[in-house]
PAZAPA-4460 file (N, C-alpha, C; in steps of 0.05 Angstrom, whole numbers, plus 32768, in hexadecimal, padded with zeros to 4 digits):
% residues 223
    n_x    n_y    n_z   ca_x   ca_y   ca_z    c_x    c_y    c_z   seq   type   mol
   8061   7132   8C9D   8045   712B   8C97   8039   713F   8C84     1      X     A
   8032   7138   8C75   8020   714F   8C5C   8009   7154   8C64     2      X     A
   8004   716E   8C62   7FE1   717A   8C67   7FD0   716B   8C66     3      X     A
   7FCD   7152   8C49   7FB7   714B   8C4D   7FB8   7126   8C59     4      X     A
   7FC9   711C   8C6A   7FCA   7116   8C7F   7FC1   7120   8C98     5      X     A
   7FCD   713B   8C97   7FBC   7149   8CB3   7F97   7147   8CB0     6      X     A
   7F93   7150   8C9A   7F76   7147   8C94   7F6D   7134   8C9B     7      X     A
   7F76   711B   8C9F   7F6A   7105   8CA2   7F67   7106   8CC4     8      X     A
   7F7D   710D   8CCF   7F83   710E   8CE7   7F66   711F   8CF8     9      X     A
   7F62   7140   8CE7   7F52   714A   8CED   7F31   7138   8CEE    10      X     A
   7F2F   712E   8CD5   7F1C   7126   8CCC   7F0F   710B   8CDC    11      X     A
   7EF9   7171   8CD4   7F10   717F   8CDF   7F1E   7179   8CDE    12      X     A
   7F28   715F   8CC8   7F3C   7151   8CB7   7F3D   7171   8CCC    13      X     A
   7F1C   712A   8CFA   7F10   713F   8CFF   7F16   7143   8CF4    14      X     A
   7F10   7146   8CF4   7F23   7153   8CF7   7F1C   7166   8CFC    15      X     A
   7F0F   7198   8CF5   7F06   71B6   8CF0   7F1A   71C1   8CF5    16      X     A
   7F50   7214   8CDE   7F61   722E   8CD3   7F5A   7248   8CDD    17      X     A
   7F61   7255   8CE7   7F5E   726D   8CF9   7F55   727E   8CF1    18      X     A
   7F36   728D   8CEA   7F28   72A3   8CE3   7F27   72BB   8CEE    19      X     A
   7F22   72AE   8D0B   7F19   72C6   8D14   7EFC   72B8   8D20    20      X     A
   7EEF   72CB   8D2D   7ECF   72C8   8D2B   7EC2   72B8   8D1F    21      X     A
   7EB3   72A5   8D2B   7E9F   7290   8D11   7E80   729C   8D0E    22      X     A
   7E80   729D   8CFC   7E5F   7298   8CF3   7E4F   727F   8CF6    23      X     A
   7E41   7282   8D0F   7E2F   7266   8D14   7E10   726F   8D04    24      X     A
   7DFD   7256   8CF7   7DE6   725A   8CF9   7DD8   7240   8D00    25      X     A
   7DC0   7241   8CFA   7DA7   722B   8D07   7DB4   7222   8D20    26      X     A
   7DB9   723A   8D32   7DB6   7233   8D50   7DA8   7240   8D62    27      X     A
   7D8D   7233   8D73   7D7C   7240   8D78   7D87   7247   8D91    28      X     A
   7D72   7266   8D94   7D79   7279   8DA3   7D81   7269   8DC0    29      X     A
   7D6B   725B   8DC9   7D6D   7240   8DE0   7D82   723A   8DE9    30      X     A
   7D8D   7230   8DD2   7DA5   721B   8DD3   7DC2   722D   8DDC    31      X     A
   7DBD   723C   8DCB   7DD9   7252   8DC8   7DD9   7263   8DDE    32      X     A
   7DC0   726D   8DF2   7DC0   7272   8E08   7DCF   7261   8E1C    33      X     A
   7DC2   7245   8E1E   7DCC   7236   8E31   7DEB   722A   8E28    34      X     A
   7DF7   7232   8E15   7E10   7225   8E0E   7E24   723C   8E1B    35      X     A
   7E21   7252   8E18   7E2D   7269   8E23   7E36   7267   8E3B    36      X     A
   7E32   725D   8E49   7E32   7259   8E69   7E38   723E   8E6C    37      X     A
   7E40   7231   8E55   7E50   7213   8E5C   7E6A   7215   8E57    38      X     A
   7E78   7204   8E67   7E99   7201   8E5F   7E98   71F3   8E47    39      X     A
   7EB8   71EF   8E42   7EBE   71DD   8E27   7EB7   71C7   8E29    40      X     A
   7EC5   71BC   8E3F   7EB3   7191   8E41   7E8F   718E   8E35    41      X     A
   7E81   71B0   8E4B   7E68   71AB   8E43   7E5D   71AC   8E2C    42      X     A
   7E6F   71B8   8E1A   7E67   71C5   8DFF   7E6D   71AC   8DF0    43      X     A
   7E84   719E   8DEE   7E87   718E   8DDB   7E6A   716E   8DDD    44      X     A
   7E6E   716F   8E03   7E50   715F   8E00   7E3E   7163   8DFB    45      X     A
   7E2E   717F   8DFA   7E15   7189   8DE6   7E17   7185   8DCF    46      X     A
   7E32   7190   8DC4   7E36   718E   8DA1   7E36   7168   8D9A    47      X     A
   7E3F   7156   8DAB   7E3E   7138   8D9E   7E2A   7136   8DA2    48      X     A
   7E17   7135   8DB7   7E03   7132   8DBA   7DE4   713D   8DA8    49      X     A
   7DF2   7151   8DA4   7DD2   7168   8D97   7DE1   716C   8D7C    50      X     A
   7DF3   716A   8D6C   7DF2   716B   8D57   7E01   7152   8D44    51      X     A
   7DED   714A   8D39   7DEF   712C   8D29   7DFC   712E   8D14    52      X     A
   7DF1   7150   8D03   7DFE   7153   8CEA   7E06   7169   8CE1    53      X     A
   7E16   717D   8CD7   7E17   7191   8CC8   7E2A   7198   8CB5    54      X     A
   7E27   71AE   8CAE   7E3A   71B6   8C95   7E46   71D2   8C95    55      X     A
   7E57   71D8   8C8C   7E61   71F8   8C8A   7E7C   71FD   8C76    56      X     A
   7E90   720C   8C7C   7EA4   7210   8C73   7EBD   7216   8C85    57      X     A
   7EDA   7206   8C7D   7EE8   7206   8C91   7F03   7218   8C84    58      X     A
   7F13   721F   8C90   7F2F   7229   8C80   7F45   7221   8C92    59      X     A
   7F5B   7213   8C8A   7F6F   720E   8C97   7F8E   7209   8C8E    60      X     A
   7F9B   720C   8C9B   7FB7   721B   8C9D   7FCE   71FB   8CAD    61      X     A
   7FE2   7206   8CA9   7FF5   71F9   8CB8   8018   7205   8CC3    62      X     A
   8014   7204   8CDE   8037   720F   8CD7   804C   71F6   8CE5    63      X     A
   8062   71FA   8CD9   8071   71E7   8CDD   8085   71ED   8CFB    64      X     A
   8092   71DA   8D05   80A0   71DB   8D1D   80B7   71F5   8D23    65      X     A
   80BF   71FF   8D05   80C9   7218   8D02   80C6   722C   8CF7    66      X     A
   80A2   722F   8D04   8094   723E   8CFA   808A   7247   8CE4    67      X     A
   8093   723B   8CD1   8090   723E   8CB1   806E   7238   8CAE    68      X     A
   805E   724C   8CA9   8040   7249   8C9C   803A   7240   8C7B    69      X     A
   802E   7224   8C7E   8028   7226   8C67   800D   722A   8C5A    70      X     A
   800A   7225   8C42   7FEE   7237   8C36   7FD7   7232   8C37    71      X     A
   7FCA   724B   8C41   7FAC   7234   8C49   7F9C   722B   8C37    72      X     A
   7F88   7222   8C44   7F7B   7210   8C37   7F59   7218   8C3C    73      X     A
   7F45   7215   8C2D   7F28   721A   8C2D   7F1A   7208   8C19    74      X     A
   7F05   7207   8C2D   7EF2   71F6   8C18   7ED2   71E8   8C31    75      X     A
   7EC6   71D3   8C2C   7EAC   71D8   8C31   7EAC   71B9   8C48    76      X     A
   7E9B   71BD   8C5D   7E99   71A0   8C67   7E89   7194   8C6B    77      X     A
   7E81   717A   8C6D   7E62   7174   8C7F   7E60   715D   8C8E    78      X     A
   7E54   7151   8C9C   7E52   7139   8CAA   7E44   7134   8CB5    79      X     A
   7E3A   7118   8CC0   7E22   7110   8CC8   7E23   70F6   8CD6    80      X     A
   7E22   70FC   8CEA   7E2C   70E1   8D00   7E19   70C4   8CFC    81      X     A
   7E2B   70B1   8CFA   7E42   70AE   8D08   7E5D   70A9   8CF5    82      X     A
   7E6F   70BB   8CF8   7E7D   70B7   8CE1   7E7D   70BC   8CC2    83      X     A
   7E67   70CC   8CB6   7E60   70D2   8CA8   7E74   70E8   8C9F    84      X     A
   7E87   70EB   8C87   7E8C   710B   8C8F   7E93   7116   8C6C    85      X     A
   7E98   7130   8C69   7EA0   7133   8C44   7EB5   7155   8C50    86      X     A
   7ECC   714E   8C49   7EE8   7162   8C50   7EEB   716D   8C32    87      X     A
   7EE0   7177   8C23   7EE8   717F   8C0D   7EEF   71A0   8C03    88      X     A
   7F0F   719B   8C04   7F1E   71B2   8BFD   7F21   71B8   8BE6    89      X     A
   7F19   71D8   8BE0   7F1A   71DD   8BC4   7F35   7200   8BB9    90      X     A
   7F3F   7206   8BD2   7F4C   721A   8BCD   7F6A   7213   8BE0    91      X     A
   7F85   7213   8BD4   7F8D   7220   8BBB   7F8C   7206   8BAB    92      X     A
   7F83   71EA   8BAE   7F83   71D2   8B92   7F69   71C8   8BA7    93      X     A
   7F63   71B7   8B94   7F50   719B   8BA5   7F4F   7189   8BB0    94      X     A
   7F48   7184   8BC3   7F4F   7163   8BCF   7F35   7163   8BE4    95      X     A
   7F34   7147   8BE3   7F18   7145   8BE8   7F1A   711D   8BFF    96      X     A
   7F0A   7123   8C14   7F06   710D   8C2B   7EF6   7100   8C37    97      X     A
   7EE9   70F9   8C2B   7EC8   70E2   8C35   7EC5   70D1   8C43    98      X     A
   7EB2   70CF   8C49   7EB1   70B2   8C63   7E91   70B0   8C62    99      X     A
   7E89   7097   8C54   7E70   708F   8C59   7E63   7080   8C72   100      X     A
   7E78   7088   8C87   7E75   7072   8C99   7E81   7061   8C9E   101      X     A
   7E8D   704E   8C88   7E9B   7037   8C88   7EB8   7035   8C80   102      X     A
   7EB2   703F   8C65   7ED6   704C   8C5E   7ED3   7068   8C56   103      X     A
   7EF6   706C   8C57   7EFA   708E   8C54   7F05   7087   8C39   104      X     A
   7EF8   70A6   8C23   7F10   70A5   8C07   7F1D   70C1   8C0D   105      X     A
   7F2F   70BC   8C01   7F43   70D2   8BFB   7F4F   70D4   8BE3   106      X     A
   7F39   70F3   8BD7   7F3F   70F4   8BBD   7F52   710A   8BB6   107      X     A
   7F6D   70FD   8BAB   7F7C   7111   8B9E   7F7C   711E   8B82   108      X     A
   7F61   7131   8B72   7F64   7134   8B59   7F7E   713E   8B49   109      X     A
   7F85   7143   8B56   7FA6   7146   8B45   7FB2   7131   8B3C   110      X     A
   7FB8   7119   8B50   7FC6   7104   8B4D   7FAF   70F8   8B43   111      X     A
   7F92   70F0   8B3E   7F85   70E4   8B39   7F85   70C9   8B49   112      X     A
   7F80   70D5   8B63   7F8A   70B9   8B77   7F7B   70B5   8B8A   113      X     A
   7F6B   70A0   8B93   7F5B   70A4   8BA1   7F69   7087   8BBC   114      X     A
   7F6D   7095   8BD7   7F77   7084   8BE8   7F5A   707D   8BF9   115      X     A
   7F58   705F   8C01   7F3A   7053   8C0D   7F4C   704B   8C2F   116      X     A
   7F3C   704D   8C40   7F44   703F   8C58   7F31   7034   8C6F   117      X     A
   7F28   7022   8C7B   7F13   7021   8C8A   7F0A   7038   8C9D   118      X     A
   7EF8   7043   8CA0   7EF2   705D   8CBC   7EFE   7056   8CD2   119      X     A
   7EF1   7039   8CDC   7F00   7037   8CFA   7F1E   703C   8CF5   120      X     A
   7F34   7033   8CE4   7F4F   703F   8CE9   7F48   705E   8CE1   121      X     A
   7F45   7061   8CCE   7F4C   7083   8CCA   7F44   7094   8CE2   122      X     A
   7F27   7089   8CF2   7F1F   7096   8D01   7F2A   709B   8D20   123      X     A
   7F2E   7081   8D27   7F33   707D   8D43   7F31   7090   8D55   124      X     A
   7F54   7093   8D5B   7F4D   70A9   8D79   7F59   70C4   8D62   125      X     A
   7F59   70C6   8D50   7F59   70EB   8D39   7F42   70FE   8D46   126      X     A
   7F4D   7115   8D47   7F33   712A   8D55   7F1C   7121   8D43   127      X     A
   7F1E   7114   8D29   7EFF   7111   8D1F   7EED   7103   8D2D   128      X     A
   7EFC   70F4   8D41   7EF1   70DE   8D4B   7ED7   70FA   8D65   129      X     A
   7EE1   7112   8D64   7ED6   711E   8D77   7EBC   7132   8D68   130      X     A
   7ECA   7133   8D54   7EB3   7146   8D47   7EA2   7134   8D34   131      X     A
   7EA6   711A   8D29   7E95   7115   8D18   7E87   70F2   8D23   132      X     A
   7E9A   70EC   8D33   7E8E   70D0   8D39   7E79   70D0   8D5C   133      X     A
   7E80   70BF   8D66   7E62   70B8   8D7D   7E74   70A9   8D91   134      X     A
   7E5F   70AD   8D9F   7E6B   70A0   8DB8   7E74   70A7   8DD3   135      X     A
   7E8B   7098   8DE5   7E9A   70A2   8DFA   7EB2   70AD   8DF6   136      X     A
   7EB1   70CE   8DED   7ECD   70D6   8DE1   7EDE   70D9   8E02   137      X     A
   7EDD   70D5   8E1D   7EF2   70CF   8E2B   7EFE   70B7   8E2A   138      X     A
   7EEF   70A4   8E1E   7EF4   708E   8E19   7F15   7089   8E0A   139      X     A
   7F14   7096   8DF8   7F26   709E   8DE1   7F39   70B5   8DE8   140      X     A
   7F37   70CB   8DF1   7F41   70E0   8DFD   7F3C   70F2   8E16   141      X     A
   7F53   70F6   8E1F   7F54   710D   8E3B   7F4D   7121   8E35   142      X     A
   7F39   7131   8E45   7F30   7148   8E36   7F3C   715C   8E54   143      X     A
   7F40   716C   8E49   7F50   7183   8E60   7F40   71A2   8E5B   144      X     A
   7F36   71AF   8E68   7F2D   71D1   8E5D   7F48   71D8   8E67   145      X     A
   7F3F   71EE   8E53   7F56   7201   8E51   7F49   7220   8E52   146      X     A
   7F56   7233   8E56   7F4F   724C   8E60   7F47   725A   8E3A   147      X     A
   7F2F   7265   8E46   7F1E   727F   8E30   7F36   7286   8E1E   148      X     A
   7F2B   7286   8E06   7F3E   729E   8DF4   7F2B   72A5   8DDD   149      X     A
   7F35   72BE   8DCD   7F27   72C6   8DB6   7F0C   72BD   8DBA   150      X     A
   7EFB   72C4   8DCB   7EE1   72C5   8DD5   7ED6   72A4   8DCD   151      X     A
   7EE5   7296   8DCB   7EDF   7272   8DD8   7EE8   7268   8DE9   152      X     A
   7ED6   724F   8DF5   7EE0   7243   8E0C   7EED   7228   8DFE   153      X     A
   7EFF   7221   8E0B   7F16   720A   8DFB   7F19   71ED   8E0A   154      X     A
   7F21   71DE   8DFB   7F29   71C3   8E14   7F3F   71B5   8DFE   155      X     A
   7F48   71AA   8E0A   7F62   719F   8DF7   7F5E   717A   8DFF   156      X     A
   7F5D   7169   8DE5   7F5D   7151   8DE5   7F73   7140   8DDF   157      X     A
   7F74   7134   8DEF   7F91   7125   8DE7   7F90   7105   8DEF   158      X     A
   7F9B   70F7   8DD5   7F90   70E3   8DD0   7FA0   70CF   8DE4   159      X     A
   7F89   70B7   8DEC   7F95   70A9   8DFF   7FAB   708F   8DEB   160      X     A
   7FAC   708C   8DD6   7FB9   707B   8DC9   7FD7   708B   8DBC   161      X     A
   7FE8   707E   8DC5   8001   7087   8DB5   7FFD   707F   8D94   162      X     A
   7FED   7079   8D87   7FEE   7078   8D65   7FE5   7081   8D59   163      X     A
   7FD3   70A3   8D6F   7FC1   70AB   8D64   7FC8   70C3   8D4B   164      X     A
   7FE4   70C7   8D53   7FEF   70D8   8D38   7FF2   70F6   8D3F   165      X     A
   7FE5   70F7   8D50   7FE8   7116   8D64   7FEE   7119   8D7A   166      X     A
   7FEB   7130   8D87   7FF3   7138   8DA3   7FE4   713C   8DAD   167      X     A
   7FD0   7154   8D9E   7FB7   7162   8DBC   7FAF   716A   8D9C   168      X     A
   7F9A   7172   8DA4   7F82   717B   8D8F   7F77   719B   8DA6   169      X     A
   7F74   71B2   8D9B   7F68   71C3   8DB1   7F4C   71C8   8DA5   170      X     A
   7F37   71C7   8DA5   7F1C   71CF   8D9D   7F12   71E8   8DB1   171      X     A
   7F0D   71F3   8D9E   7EF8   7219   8DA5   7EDF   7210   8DA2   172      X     A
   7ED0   721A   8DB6   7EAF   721D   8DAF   7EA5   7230   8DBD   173      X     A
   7E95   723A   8DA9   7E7C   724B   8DB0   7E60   7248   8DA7   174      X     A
   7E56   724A   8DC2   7E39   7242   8DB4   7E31   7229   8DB2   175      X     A
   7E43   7218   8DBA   7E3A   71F5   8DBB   7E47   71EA   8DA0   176      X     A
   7E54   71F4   8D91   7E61   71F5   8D7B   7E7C   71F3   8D7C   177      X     A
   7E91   71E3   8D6F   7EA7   71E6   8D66   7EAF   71F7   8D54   178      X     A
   7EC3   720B   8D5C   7EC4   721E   8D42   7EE3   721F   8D3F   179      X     A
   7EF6   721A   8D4E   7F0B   721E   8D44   7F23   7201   8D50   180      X     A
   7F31   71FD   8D3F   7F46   71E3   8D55   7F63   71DF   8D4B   181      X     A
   7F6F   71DC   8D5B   7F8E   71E2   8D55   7F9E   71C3   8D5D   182      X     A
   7FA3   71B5   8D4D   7FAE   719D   8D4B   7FCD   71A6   8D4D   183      X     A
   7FDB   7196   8D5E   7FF5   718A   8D5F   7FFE   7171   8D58   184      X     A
   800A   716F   8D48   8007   714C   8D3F   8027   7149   8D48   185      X     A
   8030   7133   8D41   8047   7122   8D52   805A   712C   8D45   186      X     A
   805E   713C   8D2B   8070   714A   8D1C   807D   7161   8D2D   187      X     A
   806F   7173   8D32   8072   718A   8D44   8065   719E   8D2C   188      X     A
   8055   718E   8D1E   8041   71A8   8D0A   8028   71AF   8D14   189      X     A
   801F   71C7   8D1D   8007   71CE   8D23   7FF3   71DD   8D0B   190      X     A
   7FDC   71C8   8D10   7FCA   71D2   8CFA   7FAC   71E1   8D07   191      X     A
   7FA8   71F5   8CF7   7F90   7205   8CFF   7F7A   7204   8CF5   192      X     A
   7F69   7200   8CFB   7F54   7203   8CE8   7F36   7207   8CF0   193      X     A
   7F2D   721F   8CE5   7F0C   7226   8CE8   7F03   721B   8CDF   194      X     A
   7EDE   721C   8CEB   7ED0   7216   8CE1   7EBE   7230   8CE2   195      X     A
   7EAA   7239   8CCA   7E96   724A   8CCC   7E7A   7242   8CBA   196      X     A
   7E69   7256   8CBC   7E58   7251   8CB0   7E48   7233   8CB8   197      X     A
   7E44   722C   8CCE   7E42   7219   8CCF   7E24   720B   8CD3   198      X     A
   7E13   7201   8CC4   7E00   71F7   8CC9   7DF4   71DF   8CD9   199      X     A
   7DE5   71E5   8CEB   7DE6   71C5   8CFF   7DC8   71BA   8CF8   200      X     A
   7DD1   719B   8CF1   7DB7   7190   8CEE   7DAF   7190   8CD8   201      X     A
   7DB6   7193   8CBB   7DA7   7193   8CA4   7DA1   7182   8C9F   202      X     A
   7D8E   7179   8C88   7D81   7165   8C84   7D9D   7166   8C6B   203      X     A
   7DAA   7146   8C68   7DBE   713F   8C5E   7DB8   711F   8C42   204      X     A
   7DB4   7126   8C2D   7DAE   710F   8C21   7DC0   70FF   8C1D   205      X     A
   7DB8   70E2   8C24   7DD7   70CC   8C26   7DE7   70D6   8C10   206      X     A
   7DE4   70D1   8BF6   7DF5   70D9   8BE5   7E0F   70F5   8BE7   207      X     A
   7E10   7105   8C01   7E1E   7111   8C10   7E33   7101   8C10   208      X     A
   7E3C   70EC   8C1E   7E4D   70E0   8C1A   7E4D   70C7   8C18   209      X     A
   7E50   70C5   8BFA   7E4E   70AF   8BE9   7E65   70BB   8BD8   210      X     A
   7E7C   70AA   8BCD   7E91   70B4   8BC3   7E90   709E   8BAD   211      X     A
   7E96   70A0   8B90   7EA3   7094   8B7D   7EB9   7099   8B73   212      X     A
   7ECF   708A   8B6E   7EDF   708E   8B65   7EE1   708E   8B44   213      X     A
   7EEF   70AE   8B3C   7EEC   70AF   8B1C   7EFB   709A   8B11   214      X     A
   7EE6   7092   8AF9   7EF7   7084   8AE6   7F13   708C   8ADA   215      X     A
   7F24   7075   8AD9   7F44   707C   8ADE   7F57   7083   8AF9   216      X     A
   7F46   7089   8B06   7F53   708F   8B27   7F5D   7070   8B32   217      X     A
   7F76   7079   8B37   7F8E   7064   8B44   7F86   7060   8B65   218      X     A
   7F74   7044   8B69   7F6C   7048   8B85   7F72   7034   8B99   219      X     A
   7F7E   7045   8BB0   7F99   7039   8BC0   7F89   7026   8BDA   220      X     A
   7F8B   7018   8BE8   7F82   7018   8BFE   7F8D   7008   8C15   221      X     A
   7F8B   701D   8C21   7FA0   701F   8C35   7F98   700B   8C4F   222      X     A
   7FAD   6FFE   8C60   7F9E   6FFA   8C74   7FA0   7005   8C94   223      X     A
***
C-alpha cells in the first residue's frame, strides 16, 4: 500500500507522525481543566461533540513490517464536520486530499492526477470516520482504552467491518484533543502521525474545501 493510500485511510489521512509534545491552542482554560481528569472514550466524546471544526499542522511517517522507516511527511490540515476535510502535504513533494462533504479529490501534482471518489466509500469505517465525520462512532468501531503513555491517555479503535483496510487505529489525547495516532493497516505497515498547532473552532470559509481540478489534470474516478 503506498503512503498516500494510507492517507486516505487516515483521512489524519482520518485520518492525524510522532513529535513529541503537541502544541494545543483556543482551548479554554474550562474545558482543558475538565478534560484532564477524563479517560480516552471521554475525550474522544468531548472532542466529536465540542469540536465541529479546526485546523493545524500534522507530520507523518511510516515503517514497514521490517521495520524499514520511510520519509516523513509535513504539511497543513483542516476540517469541518461533517466530513468536511483539506490533508494537504507539502514537504518532501506535494499531494494534496479534499472532501467537500460529498466527494474526496486526490491531487497528485507530479503526476498531474487528480483521483475523485464518493465520501461515504472513502470514509466509512477509516479512523477519519472518527476524527472528521459525526455520529455513533461505536457504531462503526470497538473502542478499547489503553494504558497512559508519553503524558496521553489512549484508546485504540478497531474497525467492526473486515474492508475497512486496517487493524486498530490508537488515538492520544490531551486536553479533549487528538494529538497523536498510530495506524496499523492490514499490510503490517504502521503509520504515525501528529497533529500540532491545533486550532479548534475557527471560523472556516466554504471555499476551504472546494477543490478544482487544474486544467490538463487526468481525472480518475474511482469507485
Amino acid at each position: 500500500m503506498q503512503w498516500r493510500d494510507v492517507v486516505q485511510k487516515i483521512l489524519i489521512s482520518v485520518t492525524w507522525s510522532t513529535l513529541g509534545l503537541i502544541c494545543l491552542s483556543e482551548v479554554t482554560w474550562a474545558a482543558a481543566s475538565a478534560a484532564s481528569v477524563q479517560g480516552a472514550s471521554e475525550q474522544l466524546n468531548t472532542f466529536v461533540a465540542k469540536i465541529s471544526a479546526a485546523t493545524g499542522q500534522f507530520s507523518q511517517y511510516t515503517v514497514g513490517p521490517q521495520g524499514q522507516t520511510k520519509p516523513k511527511q509535513t504539511g497543513e490540515f483542516s476540517f469541518q464536520r461533517p466530513g468536511r476535510f483539506k490533508w494537504d502535504v507539502l514537504k518532501p513533494y506535494q499531494q494534496m486530499v479534499v472532501s467537500d462533504g460529498k466527494t474526496l479529490f486526490q491531487f497528485d501534482p507530479d503526476l498531474n492526477q487528480v483521483t475523485t471518489r464518493p465520501v461515504s466509500l472513502a470514509i466509512g469505517s477509516s479512523p477519519a470516520a472518527i476524527l472528521f465525520g459525526s455520529g455513533d462512532i461505536q457504531h462503526v468501531f470497538e473502542i478499547e482504552t489503553l494504558p497512559d503513555r508519553d503524558g496521553l491517555v489512549w484508546l485504540r479503535a478497531k474497525p467492526k467491518s473486515t474492508e475497512a483496510g486496517f487493524v486498530h487505529a490508537d488515538l492520544g489525547f490531551v486536553n479533549g484533543l487528538p494529538t497523536r495516532i498510530i495506524l496499523l493497516d492490514a499490510f503490517g505497515q504502521t503509520t504515525h502521525v501528529d497533529l500540532f498547532d491545533l486550532k479548534s473552532n475557527p471560523a472556516l470559509p466554504p471555499e476551504t474545501f472546494q477543490f478544482t481540478a487544474p486544467v490538463g489534470a487526468d481525472v480518475v474516478r474511482a469507485q
